[in-house]
N, C-alpha and C positions, 0 to 999 in steps of 0.2 A: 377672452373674457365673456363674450355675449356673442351669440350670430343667431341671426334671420336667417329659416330655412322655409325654401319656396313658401311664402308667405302669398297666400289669393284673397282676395276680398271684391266683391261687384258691392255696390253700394246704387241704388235708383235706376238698376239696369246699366250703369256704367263700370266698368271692370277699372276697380281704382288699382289691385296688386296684381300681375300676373305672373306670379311664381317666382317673385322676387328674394334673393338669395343678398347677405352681406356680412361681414366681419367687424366685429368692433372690438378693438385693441385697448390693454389699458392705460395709455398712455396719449390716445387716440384722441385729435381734436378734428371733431367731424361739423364740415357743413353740410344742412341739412337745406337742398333748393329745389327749386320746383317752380310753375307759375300758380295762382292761384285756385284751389279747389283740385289740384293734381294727389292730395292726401298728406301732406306734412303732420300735421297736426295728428291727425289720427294714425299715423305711423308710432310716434312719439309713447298715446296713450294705448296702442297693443303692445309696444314693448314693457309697457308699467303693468299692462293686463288690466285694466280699464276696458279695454275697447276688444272685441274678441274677431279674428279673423274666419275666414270660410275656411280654410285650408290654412295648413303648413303651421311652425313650431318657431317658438324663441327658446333656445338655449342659452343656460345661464350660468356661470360658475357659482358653486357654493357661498363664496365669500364678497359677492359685486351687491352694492345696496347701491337705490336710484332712489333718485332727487328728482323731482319735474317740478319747472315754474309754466304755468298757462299763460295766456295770451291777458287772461282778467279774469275776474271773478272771484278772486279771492278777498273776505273780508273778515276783519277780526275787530272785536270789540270788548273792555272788561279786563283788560289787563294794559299797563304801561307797555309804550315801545319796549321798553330796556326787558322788561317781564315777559315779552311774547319772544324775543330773540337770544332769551333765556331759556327756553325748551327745546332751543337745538341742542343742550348739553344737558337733558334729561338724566342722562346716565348718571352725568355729576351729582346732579338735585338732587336723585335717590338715593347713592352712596350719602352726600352730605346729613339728609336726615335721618339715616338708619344710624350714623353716626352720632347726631341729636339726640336722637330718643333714645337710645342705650345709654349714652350719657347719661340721661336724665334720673333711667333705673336705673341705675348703678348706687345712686344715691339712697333707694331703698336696698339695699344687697347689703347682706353681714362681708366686713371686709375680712373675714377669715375664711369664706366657704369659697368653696372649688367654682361654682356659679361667677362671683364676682371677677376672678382671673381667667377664668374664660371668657367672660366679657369684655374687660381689659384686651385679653389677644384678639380679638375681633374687633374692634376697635383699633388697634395698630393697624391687623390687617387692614384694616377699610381707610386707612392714614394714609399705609402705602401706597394705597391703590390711588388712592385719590394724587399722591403723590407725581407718580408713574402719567397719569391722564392730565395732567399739569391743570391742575385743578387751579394752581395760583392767578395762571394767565388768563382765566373763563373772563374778567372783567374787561381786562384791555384790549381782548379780540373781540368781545363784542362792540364795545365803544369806536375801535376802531374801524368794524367792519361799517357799522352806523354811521362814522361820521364821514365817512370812505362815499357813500350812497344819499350824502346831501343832509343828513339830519343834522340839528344843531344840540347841543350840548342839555338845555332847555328842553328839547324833544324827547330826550328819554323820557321824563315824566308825564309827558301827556299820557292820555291816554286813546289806546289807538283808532276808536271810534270816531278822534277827532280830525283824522285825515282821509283826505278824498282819495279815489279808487288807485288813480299813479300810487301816490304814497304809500297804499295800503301793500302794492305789489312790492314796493322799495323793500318793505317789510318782510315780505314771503321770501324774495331773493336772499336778503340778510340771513335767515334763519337758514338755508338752504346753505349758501356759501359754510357758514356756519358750522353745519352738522358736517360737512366734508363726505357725501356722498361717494362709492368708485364710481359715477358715471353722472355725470349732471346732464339732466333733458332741460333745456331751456329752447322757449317757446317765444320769441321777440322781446329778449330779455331788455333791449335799448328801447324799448317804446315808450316808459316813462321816465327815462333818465336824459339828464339836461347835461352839457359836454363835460363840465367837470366831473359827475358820477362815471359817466360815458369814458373818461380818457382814465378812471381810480378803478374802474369793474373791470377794463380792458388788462392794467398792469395787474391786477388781483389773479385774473383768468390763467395769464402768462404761468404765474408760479405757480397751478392747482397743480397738485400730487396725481387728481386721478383723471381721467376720461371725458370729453367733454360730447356733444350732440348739439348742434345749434342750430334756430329755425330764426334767420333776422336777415331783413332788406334792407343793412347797413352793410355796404360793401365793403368799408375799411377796416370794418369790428371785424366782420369774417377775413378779409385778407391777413389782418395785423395776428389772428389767435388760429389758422386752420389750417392742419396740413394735410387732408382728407376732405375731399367734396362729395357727396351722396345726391344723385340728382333723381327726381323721379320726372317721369315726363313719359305720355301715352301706355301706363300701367308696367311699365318696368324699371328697374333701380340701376340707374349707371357709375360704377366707381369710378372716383379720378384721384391720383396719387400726389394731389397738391391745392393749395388755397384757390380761392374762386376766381382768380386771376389767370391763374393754371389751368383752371375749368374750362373758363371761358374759351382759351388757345386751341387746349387740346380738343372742344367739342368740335369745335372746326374742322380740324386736322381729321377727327375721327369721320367725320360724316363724308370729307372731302376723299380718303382711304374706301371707304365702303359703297361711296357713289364710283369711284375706279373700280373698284373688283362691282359692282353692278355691273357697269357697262360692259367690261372684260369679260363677262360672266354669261354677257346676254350675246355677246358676239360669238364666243363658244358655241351657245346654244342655237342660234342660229344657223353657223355653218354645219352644225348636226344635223338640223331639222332639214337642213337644203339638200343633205344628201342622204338622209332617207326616203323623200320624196322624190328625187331623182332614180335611186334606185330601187326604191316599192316595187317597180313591175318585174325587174330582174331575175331573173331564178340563180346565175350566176354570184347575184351580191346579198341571195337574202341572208345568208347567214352572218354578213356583217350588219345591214340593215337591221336586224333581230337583236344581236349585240348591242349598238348604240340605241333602240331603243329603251333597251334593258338598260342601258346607263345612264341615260338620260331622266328615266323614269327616278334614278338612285342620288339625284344632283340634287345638294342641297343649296335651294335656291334661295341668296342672299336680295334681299329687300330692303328696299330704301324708305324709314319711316315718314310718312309727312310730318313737315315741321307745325308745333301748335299755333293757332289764329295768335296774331300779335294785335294791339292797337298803334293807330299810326293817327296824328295829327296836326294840327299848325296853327297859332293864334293868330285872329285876323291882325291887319297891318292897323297900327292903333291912331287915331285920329291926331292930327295938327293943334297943339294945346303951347300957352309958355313955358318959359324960360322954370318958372319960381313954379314947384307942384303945391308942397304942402310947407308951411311956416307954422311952427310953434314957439311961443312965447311966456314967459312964464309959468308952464301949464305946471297944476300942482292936480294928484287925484288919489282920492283916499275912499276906500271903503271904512263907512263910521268912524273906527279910532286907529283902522291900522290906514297908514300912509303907504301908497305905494308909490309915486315918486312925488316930488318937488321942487318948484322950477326948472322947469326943464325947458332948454332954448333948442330947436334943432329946424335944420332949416333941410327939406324934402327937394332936387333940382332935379330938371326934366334929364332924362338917360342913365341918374343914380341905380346903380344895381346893387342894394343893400341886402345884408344878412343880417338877421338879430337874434345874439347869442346872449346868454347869462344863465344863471340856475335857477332852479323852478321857485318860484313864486315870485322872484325879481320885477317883473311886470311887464315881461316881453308883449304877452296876448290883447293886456290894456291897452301898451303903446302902440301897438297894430288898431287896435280899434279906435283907439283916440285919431290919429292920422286918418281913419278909413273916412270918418268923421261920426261913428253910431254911438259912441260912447262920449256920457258926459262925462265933467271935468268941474272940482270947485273952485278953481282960478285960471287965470292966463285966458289967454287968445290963442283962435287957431285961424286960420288964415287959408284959402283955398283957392290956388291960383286961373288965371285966363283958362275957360275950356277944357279944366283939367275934370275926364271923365274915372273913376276911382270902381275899380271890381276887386271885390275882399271872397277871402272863400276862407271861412274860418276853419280853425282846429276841430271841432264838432261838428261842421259842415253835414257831414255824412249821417249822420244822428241824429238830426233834425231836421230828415227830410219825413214829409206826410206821409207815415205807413200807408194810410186809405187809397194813395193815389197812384197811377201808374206809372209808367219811366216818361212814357210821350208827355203826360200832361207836366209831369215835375218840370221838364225840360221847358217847352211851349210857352209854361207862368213864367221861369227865366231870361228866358228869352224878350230881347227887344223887339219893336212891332215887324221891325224889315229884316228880323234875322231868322222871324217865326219859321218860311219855309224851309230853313235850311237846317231843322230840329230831325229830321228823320237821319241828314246826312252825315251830324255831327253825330247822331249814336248809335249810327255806322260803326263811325271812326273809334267809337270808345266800348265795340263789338254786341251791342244790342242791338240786334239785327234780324229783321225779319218779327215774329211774333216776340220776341223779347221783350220790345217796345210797351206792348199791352201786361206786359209783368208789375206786381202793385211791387211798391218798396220794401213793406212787411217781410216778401220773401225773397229780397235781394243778401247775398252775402254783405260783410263789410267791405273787402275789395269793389265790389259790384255797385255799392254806394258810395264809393269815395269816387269812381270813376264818373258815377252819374252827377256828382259834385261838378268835377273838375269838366265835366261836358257843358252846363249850365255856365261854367265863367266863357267859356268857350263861344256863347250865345247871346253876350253883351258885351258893347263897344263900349274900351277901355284905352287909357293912356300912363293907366297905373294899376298897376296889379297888387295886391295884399296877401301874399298866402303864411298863413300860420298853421305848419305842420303840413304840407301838402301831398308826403309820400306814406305818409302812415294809411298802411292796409293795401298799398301796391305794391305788387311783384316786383320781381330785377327787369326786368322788361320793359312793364309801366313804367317803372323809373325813369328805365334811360329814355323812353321817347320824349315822357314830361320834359328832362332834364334837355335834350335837343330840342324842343320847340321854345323853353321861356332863353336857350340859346341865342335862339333865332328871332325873340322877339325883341320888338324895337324902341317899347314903349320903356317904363319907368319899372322897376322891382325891386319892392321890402320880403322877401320872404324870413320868415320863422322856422327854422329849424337845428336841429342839432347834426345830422347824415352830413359829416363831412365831404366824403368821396361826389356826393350829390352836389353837393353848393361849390365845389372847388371850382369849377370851368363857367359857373354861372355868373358870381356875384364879384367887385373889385373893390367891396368895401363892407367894415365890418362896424357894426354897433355893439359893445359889450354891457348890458346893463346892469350897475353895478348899486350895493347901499349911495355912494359918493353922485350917481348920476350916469352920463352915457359917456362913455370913452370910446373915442372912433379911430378907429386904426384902418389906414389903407392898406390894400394890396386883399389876396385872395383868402379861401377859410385857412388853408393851407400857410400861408405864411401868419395869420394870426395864431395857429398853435404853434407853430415854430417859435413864435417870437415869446409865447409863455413856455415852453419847455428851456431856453433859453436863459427863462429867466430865472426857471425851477433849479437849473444848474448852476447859474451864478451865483443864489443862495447858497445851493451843496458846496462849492468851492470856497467859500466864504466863511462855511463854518469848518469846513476841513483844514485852512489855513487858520481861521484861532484857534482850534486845538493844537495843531504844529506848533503853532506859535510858542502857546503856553508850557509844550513840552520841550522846546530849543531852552524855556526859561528856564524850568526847570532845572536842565541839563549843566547848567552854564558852569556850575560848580564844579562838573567831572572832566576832569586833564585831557586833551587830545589822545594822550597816549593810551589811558584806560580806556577813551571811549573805542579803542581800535579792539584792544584786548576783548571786550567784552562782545564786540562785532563777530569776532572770530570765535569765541566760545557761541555764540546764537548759533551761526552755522554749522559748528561741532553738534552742538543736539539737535540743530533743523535736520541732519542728512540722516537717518535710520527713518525718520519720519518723512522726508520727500522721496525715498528708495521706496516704504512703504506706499505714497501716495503713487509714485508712480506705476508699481506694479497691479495699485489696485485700479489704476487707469485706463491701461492695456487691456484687465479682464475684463471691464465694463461695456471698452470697445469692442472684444470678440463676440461678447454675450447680445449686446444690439445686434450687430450681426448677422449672428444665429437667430435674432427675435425678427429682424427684418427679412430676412429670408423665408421666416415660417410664416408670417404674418401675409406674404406673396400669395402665397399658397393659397391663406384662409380667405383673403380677401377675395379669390375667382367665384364667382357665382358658382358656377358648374363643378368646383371643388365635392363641395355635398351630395351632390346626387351619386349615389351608389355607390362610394365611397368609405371604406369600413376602417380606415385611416385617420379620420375625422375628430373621434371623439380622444386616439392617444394622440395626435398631435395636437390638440387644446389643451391636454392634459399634460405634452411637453410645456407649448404657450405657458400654462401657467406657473411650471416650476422655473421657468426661466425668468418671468417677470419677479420669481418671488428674491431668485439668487438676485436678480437686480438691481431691487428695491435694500436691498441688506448690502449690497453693494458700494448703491448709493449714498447709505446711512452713514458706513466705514469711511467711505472717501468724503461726507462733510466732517464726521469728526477729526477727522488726519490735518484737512485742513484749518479746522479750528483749531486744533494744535499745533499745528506751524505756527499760526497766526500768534496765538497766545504765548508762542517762544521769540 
């Protein structure tokens, strides 16, 4: 469907592509990983053509349209939700009013002249078509996709100026899902979505028809949707034939293979070199001596890449504080007229490792502040126990650090008086190192600011930690070492987030904040989505069995005997139709196959290079994907005709 051919780019003197070579299938659900500033992002926008490389070509099949969501910055304003995620089905809108306005003139048209029955047939036609493009469903796919993504029913009407940047992106996503691009570019598409969007975009993703590409530091979204990993790391693109789990395995395995044949390689080389120079003076051995230099000369010598700078860290051991952290007591807090909770009782205890989940606007970020103690409140009491020291690192943390100021001073201000000298060490550890230090904020990336965040909590003694959003704009990396160090810590933790795979091993109790209040479920994030998928299915069960029901009642009129009879005729016309299903099942099998086998091929980097095979065998690629798509089509209809018999 699309492939990267030795694609080059140096970007600041740094060689971000080095002849980077890859295959994207249509079917293809790619993770797209790297550490930060390794070029994700700008990979993404030269395959849109946005972004232009030094060298090399993106080939495209005729029929592949791309969809790309950014990371932010999209904003729309002047039209209703419902009206903006209404132009993914432009196609629609313009059929429907050409259809209109005809309409309209027809009404001045003599209904005897040849003009008006032409118009008439043009009109059908445009019926049909609209027909065929199930123009009827345009409503409940959009509503559903909206309401799928957190909007409420209410919210189609607004108008979309009146939501903040997440939301706005909620928006962009919609319209994209939407339009059913072959190839969706998503760019940390979980960043503004709260777990119920997060767990609705995931099942959404599962059934896309076409291609996916995904750039996201949510381990489980990529595990749960990827069966292809694309990693870029020291300017070359490494494929792996499985989700990032797989990744992870095989990058081991790989490097651990290639440092063997290194050392094999270099003992070879070796015992070569030892008897050349043994034999140099020889006149007897030169002509071997001359040989093995000439082959030595010809040895393609396997290298071992250094692995890139990690961060590594550890929170200090947190001070001796009570039993009781934080008590709340009838706290009610409303901005003007909207109410964000009320009465709220919740009692904070020393060693509690909390999570706090619910959907966006619930009042996660409040209740984080309200507990940190910086945010007021127009009722209740709040209560702050013996020597309980409290460090919060807000969701926006990163974003309101003083552009004007450097990394050392940011740090230094945060820092407490006796922890000041240890501000060089900690941004070390979080790779601002050496002259880095003296860098203003202005020209820090976000990754680069969120670490300088997380260094600063790092430089005050704490016995309670606050984090709201804490891995948004860290790599897989960053994650995990954060994810081992608040491990390891021993003090008290609320964090806010939605990155299940991240909170699973951290936290042993969940907050869900709900219209009703806080509902607290023990055990890990992991068992709180089990116990709501659980509960998602007791519903499905629930109404599967009243329809049962209602159909036994139905039934109750027709004789055992008939009911047998009419058993045995279903079957009579189910078999030409599962003969059918099954032979069309077999074909589908062989034809994956053949797509998997050639897809091998397309996938090897070094495939492209000089290879004049290339362009028919994408050009088998895509007749194969087209019998398999039509395939596809045949065997749901077969089965919806079983069904329906």
């Amino acid at each position: 469907m699309l492939a990267l051919e030795e694609i080059t780019l140096q970007y600041s003197g740094k060689i971000l592509y080095d002849e980077i070579s890859g295959f994207i299938g249509t079917r293809d659900r790619i993770a797209l990983v790297g550490s930060n500033g390794a070029g994700k992002s700008t990979l993404l926008k030269i395959i849109l053509g946005e972004a232009e490389a030094d060298y090399g070509n993106i080939v495209c099949s005729n029929y592949v349209t791309l969809g790309y969501l950014p990371q932010e910055g999209i904003t729309t304003r002047g039209r209703t939700v419902y009206e903006e995620a209404e132009l993914a089905f432009s196609d629609i809108l313009n059929l429907r009013e050409n259809v209109d306005k005809l309409s309209e003139e027809l009404y001045e048209m003599d209904p005897s002249s040849d003009e008006y029955y032409e118009a008439i047939d043009m009109i059908g036609a445009w019926e049909h078509k609209l027909e065929d493009m199930e123009a009827h469903r345009m409503k409940s796919r959009i509503e559903t996709v909206l309401l799928g993504l957190g909007f409420t029913l209410a919210d189609l009407t607004r108008d979309c100026g009146e939501f903040s940047g997440g939301w706005q992106m909620r928006i962009a996503l919609a319209k994209l899902l939407l339009r059913e691009p072959s190839l969706l570019l998503l760019d940390e598409p979980t960043n503004h979505l709260d777990l119920p969007s997060l767990r609705w975009l995931e099942q959404f993703l599962k059934r896309y028809e076409g291609a996916l590409m995904i750039i996201s530091h949510d381990r489980a979204f990529l595990d749960n949707l990827c069966n292809r990993t694309f990693e870029l790391t020291m300017g070359r693109l490494e494929v792996y034939a499985g989700n990032y789990s797989f990744y992870e395995e095989e990058k081991v395995r790989r490097r651990e293979l290639n440092l063997l044949a290194f050392k094999n390689q270099q003992k070879k080389i070796q015992q070569t070199e030892d008897f050349i120079n043994r034999f140099r003076s020889k006149a007897s051995k030169a002509r071997q001596v001359q040989s093995r230099i000439k082959a030595l000369d010809k040895v393609d010598r396997v290298t071992v890449e250094k692995e890139e700078t990690r961060i590594h860290f550890r929170f200090p051991k947190p001070p001796v504080c009570g039993h009781n952290i934080v008590t709340l007591e009838g706290i009610t807090k409303a901005y003007g007229d909207l109410t964000v909770f009320k009465n709220i009782n919740i009692k904070l205890e020393n060693k509690d490792r909390i999570a706090v989940v619910g959907v966006n606007g619930a009042g996660k970020s409040t209740l984080a502040r309200v507990i940190a103690g910086i945010e007021e409140y127009q009722a209740g009491k709040r209560e702050q126990g013996h020597k309980v020291l409290i460090s919060y690192f807000a969701q926006q943390q990163a974003e309101a650090l003083d552009p004007a100021k450097s990394v050392l001073e940011i740090a230094e201000e945060a820092a407490d008086y006796e922890l000041r000298v240890r501000a060089r060490t900690v941004l070390g550890a979080f790779l601002f190192r050496g002259d880095d230090v003296f860098k203003k904020v202005k020209v820090l990336s976000g990754g680069e600011k969120c670490r300088l965040a997380l260094a600063c909590i790092l430089l005050q003694k704490s016995n309670c930690m606050i984090l709201d959003e804490p891995t948004n704009h860290l790599d897989m990396y960053s994650k995990k070492m954060l994810q081992e160090a608040l491990c390891e810590y021993d003090g008290t933790l609320i964090i806010v987030s939605h990155d299940r795979e991240f909170l699973t091993p951290i936290v042993d109790k969940v907050w869900d904040i709900t219209e009703n209040g806080i509902n607290v479920h023990l055990g890990t994030i992991s068992d709180y989505i089990q116990a709501l998928e659980d509960k998602d299915l007791q519903i499905l069960k629930e109404q599967r069995k009243a329809g049962n029901r209602s159909s036994v009642e139905d039934d109750d009129s027709v004789s055992q005997k008939e009911k047998r009879r009419l058993e045995v005729q279903k079957r009579e016309e189910q078999k030409p139709l599962r003969d059918k299903l099954e032979a069309t099942e077999k074909e589908i099998n062989s034809l994956e196959a053949q797509k998997n086998d050639l897809e091998l091929k397309l996938a090897d980097p070094n495939f492209f290079k000089d290879n004049t095979e290339a362009p028919s065998l994408m050009k088998e690629h895509s007749v194969l994907q087209e019998k398999l798509e039509k395939l596809i089509k045949d065997w749901e209809k077969l089965t919806a005709a079983i069904e329906e018999v």
